[in-house]
N, C-alpha and C positions, 0 to 999 in steps of 0.2 A: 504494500500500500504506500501512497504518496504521505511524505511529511507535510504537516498543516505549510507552511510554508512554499513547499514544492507545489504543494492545491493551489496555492493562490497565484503563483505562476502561471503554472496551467492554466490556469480560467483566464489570466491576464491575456496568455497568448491567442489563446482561442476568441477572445472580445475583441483585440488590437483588429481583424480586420474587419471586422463590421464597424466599429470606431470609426476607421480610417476612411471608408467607402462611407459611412455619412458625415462624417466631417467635407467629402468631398463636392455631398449632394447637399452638403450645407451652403458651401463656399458660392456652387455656381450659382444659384439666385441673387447673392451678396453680392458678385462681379458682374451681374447685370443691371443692377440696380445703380451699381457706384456706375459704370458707362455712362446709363443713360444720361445720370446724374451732371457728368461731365459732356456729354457732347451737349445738353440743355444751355450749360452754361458757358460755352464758347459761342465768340461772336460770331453773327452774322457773314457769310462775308460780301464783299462790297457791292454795290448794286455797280450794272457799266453804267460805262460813263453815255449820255446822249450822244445820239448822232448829230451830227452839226448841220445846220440848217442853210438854207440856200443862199440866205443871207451874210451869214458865217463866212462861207467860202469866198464868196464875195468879193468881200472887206477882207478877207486873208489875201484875195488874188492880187488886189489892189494893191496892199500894202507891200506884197513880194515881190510884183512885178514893178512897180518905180522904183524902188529901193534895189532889186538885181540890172536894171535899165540907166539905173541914177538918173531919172527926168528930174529936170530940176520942173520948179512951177508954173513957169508960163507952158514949159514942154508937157507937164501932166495935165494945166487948164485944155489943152488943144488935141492931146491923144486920149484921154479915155473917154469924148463922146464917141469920135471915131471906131475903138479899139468894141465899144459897147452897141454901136451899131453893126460892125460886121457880125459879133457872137449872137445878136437877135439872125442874123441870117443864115450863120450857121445852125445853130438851135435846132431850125426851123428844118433845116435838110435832113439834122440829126433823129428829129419828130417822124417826119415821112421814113426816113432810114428805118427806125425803129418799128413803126407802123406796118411797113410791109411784110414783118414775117409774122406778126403780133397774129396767137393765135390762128396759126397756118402750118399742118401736119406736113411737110415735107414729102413724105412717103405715098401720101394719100391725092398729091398735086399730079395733074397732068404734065406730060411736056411741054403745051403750051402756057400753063399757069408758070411753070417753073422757068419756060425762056425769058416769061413778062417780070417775072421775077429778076431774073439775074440781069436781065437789062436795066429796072428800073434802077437797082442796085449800083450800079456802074453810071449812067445817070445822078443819080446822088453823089456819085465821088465824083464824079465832073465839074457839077454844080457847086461842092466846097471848094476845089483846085479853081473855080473859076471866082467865088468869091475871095480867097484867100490873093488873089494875083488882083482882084480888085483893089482891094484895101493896103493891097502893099506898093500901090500908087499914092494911097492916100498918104500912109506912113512915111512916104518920103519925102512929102512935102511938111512933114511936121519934126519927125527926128532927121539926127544924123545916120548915113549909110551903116557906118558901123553900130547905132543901136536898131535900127532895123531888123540887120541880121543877127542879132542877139535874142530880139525876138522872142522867137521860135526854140530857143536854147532856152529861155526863162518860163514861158509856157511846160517844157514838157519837164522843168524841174519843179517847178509847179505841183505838175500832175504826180511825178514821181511822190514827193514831199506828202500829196493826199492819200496816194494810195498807203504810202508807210505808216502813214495814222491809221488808216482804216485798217492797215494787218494790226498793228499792234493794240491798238482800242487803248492807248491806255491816257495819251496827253488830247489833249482838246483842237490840235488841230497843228499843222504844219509849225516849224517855228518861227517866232517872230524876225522879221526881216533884216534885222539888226545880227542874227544870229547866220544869216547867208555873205557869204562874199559878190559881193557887186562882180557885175557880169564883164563891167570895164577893170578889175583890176589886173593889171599887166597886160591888157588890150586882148584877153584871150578870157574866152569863159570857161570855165568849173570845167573840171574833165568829169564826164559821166560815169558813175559809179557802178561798174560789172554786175556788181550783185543785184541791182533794180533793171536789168536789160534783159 
C-alpha cells in the first residue's frame, strides 16, 4: 500500500492534468476578452484625405504654371485669358472624345459603327493638334519663344505632379510652386523623371 504521503502524490498527479487542461479553457475566454478589449480601444485610423476639387487644381495649375514659366505680370495679365480659352476648346474635344465610347460594347459594334468610331477618334486628335497650333500663335504674341516652348514641359509636369498625388492620396495636392524649379533656370527645363514615364 501507498504511504499517506505517497497518496497525496498520486492524487496530485492524476489532478495536474485536468488542472492544467482547465486552466487552459480558462485562459482562452480571458484572451478574448483582453483583444477585444484592446482592438476597442485603438484608434480609428485616419479617414482619406478629399479628393480635390476642380477648383483646386485650378488654382494649383495657375500657381505652377507662372511660377515654372516665371511670367512676370503684365505676361500672366495677357496669357491666362488666352491659355483658359484654348482649354475651354480642348475640354470640349476631350467631352466628345470621351463621349464616343461612353457606354458602347466594342464587341457587340458593327464594322461600320467601329470604322465611325475610329474615324471620329482621329478627328478628335486632329481637332486638338489643330487647336493646340492655334493658340500657339497666340502665345507668341504674348510670351517669349523660349517660354512658349517650355510650355508644354510645365503642363505635362503639371500632370505628372497630379497624378503623384493621386497615387499617393496622402498631401492635398501637387507642391507648392515655390517648391518646383522655374522652367528658365539654366535656360533648360527639369529633366523628366524615368520613374513617372
Amino acid at each position: 500500500m501507498y504511504e499517506p504521503h505517497q497518496l497525496q502524490q498520486q492524487q496530485l498527479i492524476q489532478q495536474a492534468p485536468k488542472t492544467n487542461a482547465m486552466k487552459h479553457y480558462l485562459m482562452l475566454p480571458l484572451l478574448l476578452v483582453i483583444c477585444k478589449i484592446a482592438i476597442a480601444q485603438s484608434p480609428p485610423p485616419p479617414p482619406p484625405p478629399p479628393p480635390m476639387d476642380d477648383d483646386k487644381i485650378e488654382a494649383l495649375r495657375v500657381a505652377f504654371l507662372t511660377k515654372y514659366l516665371d511670367l512676370s505680370t503684365e505676361e500672366a495679365q495677357k496669357f491666362w485669358p488666352v491659355y483658359n480659352a484654348m482649354q475651354k476648346e480642348i475640354d470640349a474635344v476631350r467631352t466628345s472624345e470621351s463621349d464616343l465610347r461612353k457606354g458602347k460594347d466594342v464587341d457587340a459594334m458593327t464594322d461600320e459603327e467601329l470604322n465611325k468610331m475610329i474615324n471620329q477618334h482621329f478627328d478628335n486628335e486632329q481637332k486638338l493638334l489643330d487647336i493646340k497650333k492655334k493658340y500657339l500663335e497666340e502665345f507668341k504674341k504674348i510670351l517669349s519663344l523660349k517660354k512658349v516652348a517650355l510650355l508644354a514641359d510645365a503642363e505635362n509636369e503639371f500632370k505628372r505632379e497630379v497624378m503623384k498625388h493621386a497615387r499617393d492620396k496622402k498631401g492635398q495636392g501637387p507642391p507648392p510652386p515655390d517648391d518646383k524649379p522655374s522652367g528658365k533656370s539654366g535656360g533648360q527645363p527639369p529633366a523628366p523623371d524615368p520613374s513617372h514615364e
